[in-house]
VMD Tcl script that draws the C-alpha trace (Angstrom):
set ca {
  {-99.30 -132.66 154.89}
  {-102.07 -129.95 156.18}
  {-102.81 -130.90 159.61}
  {-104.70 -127.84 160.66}
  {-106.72 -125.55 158.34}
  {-108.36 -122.50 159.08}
  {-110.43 -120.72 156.32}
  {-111.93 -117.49 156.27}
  {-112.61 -118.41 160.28}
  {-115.52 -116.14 161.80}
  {-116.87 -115.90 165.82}
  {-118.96 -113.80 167.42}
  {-120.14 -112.71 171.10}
  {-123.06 -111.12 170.67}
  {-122.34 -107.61 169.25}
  {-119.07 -108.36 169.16}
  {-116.90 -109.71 166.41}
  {-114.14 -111.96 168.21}
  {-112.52 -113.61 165.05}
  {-113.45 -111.55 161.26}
  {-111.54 -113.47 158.89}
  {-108.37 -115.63 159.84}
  {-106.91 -118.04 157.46}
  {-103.83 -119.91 157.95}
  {-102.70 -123.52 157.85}
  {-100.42 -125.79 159.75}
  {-98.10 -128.63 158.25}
  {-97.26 -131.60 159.88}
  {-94.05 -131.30 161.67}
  {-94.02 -127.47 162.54}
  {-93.91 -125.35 165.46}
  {-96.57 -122.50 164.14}
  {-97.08 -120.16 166.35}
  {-100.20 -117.40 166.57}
  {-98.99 -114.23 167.76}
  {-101.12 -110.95 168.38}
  {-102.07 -108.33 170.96}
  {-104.40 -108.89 173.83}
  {-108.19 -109.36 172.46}
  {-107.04 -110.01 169.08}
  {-109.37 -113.28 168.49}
  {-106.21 -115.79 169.00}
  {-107.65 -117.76 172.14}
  {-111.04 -117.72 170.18}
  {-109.96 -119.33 167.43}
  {-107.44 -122.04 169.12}
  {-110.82 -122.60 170.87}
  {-112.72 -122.67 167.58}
  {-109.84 -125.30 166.10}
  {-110.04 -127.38 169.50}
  {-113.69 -127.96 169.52}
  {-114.34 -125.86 172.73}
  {-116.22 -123.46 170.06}
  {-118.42 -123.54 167.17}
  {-117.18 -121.13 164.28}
  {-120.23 -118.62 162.92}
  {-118.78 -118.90 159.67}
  {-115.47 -120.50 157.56}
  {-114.19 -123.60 158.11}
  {-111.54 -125.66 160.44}
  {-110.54 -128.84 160.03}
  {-108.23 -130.74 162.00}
  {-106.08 -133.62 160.68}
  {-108.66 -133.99 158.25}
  {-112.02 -133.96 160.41}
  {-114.35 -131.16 161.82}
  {-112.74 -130.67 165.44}
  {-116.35 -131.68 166.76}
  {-115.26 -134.96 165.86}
  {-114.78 -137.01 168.78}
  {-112.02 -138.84 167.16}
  {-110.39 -135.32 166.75}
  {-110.18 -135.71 170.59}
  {-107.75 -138.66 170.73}
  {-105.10 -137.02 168.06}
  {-104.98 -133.77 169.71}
  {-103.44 -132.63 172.93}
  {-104.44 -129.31 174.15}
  {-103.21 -127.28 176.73}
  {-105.37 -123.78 178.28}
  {-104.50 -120.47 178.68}
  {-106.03 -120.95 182.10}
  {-106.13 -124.41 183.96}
  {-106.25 -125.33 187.50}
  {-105.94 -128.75 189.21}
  {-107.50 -129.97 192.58}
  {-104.65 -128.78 195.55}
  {-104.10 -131.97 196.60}
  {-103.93 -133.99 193.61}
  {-100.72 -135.22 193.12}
  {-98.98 -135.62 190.10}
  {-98.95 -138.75 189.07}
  {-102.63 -139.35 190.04}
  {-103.56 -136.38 187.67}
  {-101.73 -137.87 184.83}
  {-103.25 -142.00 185.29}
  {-106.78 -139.57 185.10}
  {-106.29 -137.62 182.19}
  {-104.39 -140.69 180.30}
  {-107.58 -142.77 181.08}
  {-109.41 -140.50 178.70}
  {-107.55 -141.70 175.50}
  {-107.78 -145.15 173.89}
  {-104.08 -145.31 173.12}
  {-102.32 -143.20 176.28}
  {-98.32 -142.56 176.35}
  {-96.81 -144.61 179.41}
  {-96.80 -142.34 182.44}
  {-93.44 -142.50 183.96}
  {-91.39 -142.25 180.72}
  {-93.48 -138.90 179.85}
  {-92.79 -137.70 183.53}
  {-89.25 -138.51 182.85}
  {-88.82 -136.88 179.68}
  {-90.50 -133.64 181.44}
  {-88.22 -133.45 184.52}
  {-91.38 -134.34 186.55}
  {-90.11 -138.08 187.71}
  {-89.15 -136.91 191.53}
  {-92.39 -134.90 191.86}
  {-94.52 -137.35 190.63}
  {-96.66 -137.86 194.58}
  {-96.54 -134.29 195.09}
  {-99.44 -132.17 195.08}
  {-100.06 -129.82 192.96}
  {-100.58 -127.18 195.46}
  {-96.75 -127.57 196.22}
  {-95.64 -127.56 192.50}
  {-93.56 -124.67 191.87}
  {-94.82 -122.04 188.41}
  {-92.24 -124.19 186.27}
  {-93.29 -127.51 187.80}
  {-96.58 -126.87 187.26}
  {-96.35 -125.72 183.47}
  {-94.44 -128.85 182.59}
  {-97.30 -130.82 184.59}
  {-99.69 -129.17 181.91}
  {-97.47 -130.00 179.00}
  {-97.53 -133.74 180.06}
  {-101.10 -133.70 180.64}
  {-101.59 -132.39 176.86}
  {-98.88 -135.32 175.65}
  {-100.35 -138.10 177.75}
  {-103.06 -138.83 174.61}
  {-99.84 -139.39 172.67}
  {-101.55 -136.45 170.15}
  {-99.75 -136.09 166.73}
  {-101.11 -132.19 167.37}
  {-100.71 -130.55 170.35}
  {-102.22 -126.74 170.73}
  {-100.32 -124.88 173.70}
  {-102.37 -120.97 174.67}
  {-100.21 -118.96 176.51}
  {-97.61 -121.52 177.80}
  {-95.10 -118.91 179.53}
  {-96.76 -116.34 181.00}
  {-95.53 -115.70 184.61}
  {-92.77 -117.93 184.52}
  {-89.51 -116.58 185.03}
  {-86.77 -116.25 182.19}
  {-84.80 -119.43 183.49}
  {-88.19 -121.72 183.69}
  {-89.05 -119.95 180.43}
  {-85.96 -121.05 178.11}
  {-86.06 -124.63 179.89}
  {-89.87 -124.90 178.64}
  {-89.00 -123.47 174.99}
  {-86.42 -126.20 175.44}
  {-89.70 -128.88 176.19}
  {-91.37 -127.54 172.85}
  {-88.79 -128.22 170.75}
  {-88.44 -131.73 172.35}
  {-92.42 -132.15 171.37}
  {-91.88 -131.03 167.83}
  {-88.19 -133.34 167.31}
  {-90.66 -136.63 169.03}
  {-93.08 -136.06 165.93}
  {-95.68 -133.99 167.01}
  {-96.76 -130.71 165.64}
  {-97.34 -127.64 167.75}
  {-99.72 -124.93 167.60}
  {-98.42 -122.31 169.91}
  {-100.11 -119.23 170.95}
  {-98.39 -116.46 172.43}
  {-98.01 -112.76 173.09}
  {-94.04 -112.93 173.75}
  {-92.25 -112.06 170.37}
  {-88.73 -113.71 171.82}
  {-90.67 -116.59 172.07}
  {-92.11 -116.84 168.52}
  {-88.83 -116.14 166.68}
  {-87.24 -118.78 169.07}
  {-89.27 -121.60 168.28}
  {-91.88 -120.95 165.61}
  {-90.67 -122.44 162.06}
  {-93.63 -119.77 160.32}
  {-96.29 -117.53 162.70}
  {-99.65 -115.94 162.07}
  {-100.34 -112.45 162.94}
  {-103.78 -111.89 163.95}
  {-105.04 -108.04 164.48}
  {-108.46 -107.19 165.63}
  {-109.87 -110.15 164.48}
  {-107.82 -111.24 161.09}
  {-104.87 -112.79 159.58}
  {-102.59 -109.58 158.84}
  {-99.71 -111.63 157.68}
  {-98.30 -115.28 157.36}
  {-94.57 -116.02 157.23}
  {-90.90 -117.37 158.37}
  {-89.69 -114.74 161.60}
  {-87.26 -113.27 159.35}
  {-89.42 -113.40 156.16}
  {-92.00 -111.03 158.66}
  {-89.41 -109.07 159.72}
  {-87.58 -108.36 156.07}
  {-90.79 -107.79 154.84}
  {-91.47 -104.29 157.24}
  {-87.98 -103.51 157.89}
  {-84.45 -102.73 156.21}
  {-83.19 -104.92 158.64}
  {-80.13 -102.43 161.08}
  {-80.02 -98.72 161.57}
  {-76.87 -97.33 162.54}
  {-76.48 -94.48 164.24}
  {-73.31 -92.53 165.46}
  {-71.67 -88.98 165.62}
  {-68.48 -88.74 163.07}
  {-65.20 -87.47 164.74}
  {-64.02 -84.81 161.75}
  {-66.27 -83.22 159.08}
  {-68.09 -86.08 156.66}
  {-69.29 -84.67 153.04}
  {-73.02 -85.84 152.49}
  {-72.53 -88.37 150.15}
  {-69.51 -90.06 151.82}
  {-71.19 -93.27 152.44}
  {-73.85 -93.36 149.47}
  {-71.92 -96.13 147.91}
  {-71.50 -98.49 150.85}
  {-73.07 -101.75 150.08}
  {-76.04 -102.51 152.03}
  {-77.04 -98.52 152.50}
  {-80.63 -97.91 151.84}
  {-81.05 -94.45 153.23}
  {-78.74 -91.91 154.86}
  {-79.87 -89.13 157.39}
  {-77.81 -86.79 158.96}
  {-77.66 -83.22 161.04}
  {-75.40 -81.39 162.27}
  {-74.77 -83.83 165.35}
  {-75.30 -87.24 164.57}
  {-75.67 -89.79 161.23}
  {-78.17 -92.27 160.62}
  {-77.46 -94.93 157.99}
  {-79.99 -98.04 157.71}
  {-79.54 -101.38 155.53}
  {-79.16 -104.68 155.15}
  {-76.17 -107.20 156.07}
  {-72.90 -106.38 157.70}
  {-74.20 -102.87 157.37}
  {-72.01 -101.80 160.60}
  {-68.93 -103.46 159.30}
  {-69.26 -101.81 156.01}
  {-69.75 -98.12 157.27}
  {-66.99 -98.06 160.28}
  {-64.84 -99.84 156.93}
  {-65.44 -96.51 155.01}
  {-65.66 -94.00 157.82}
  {-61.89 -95.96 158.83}
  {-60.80 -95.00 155.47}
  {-61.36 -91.47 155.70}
  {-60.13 -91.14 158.95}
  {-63.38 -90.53 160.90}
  {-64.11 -92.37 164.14}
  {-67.77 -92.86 164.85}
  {-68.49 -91.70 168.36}
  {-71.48 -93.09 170.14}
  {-72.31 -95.32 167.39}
  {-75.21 -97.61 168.62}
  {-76.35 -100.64 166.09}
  {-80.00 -101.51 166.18}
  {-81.09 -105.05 164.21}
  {-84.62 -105.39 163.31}
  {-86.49 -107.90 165.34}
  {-89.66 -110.04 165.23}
  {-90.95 -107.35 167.75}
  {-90.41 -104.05 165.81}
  {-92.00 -106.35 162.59}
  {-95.38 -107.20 164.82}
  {-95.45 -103.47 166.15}
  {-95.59 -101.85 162.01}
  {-97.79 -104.77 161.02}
  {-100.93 -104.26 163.93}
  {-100.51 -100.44 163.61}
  {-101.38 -100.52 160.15}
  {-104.11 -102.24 160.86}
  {-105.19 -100.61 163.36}
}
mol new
graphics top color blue
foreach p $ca { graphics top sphere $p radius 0.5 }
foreach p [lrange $ca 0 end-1] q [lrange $ca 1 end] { graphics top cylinder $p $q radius 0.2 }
display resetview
């Protein structure tokens, strides 16, 4: 089931075109993620899909409904780039507010439970720490008891430990039945926890797919490179399985490919007696995929 779809989506700031033409869709059950460079139009049109915005042209609908729809309100659960709370509101307290917005709220304590926020629930925000206070704004987006929850930017300026325990918090979301929309600009994160991702470039949908399916569809998948120990004839390796191209000078080899390409070439470089000497393995990743899909857009 389609729970959010985005057609032909367009937004403007006065001379300036935010959002061209994105199209995508989200199915129930998914972590989707929205992935792009700064500027791109991806907080524009999370804010077009959470109601904050009114598209110029295309459509959104969410769960069904124009996200102007105030009963769009009580099924989705959305947490901002940017947010602030009041210093000296404590946890709990913030949570009994926001869950007095919805008509069916999740219990408080279990959700601060579930979020490692039990023991800080009467502390103030002001003495939260980065971590704490991301997991407070997960809860507050969860405390509607959405079946979609939209989280912009969830990670930035957390460390790498408080990172991995919130991509840990996402996946608990997503396995308790609700579907994420995640936005972010860190490409560990998206091939982590995104089941398909958007790529948005300068305003439009450059590509829709799996993280590997984006990443086999720019890249051979591993280069390796390395310098051979004896003399190697130029079509020594041509018949490896997985070779797609061969490069080579009069110092070092470069051999890219797909699947155990690394096993496969130190295999037939071992049975010729060659050793290869600084032999480095790159795999393609969801990063190097993003970097040749935006620059040929751009």
């Amino acid at each position: 089931m389609t729970v959010i779809d985005v057609q032909r989506l367009q937004k403007s700031y006065g001379d300036h075109a935010a959002v061209r033409d994105v199209s995508f869709s989200v199915e129930r059950g998914e972590i989707f993620g929205i992935i792009g460079r700064n500027g791109a139009g991806k907080t524009t049109t999370v804010e077009c899909i959470e109601g904050l915005r009114r598209p110029d042209g295309g459509e959104v609908r969410v769960l069904g409904l124009d996200p102007a729809d105030p009963a769009v309100r009580q099924r989705l659960g959305v947490q901002l780039q940017e947010s602030q709370l009041p210093d000296r509101l404590r946890v709990r307290e913030a949570m009994e507010l926001f869950a007095s917005f919805y008509d069916r709220p999740a219990p408080v304590d279990p959700l601060l439970a579930r979020l490692g926020l039990a023991e800080h629930a009467e502390q103030q925000y002001k003495r939260l720490s980065g971590g704490q206070k991301q997991r407070l704004s997960i809860a507050l987006s969860l405390v509607g008891s959405p079946e979609v929850a939209v989280l912009d930017e969830l990670t930035t300026g957390l460390d790498p430990q408080a990172r991995r325990e919130t991509w840990r918090l996402i996946e608990d979301i997503r396995d308790h039945g609700v579907t994420v929309l995640l936005v972010t600009h860190f490409m560990d994160e998206a091939e982590q926890l995104c089941d398909r991702i958007a790529v948005i470039d300068q305003g439009r949908t450059v590509a829709i797919d799996t993280p590997s399916g984006l990443v086999r569809s720019v890249s051979s998948g591993v280069t390796v490179t390395f310098r051979p120990s004896a003399f190697l004839a130029p079509d020594a390796l041509a018949a490896v399985p997985g070779v797609d191209s061969i490069s080579s000078d009069d110092y070092a080899w470069t051999v890219t490919g797909r699947g155990n390409l690394a096993h496969e070439v130190s295999s037939a470089l071992a049975a010729r007696s060659v050793v290869p000497l600084s032999l480095n393995i790159v795999q393609a990743d969801l990063e190097s995929a993003f970097i040749a899909l935006t620059d040929k857009e751009s």
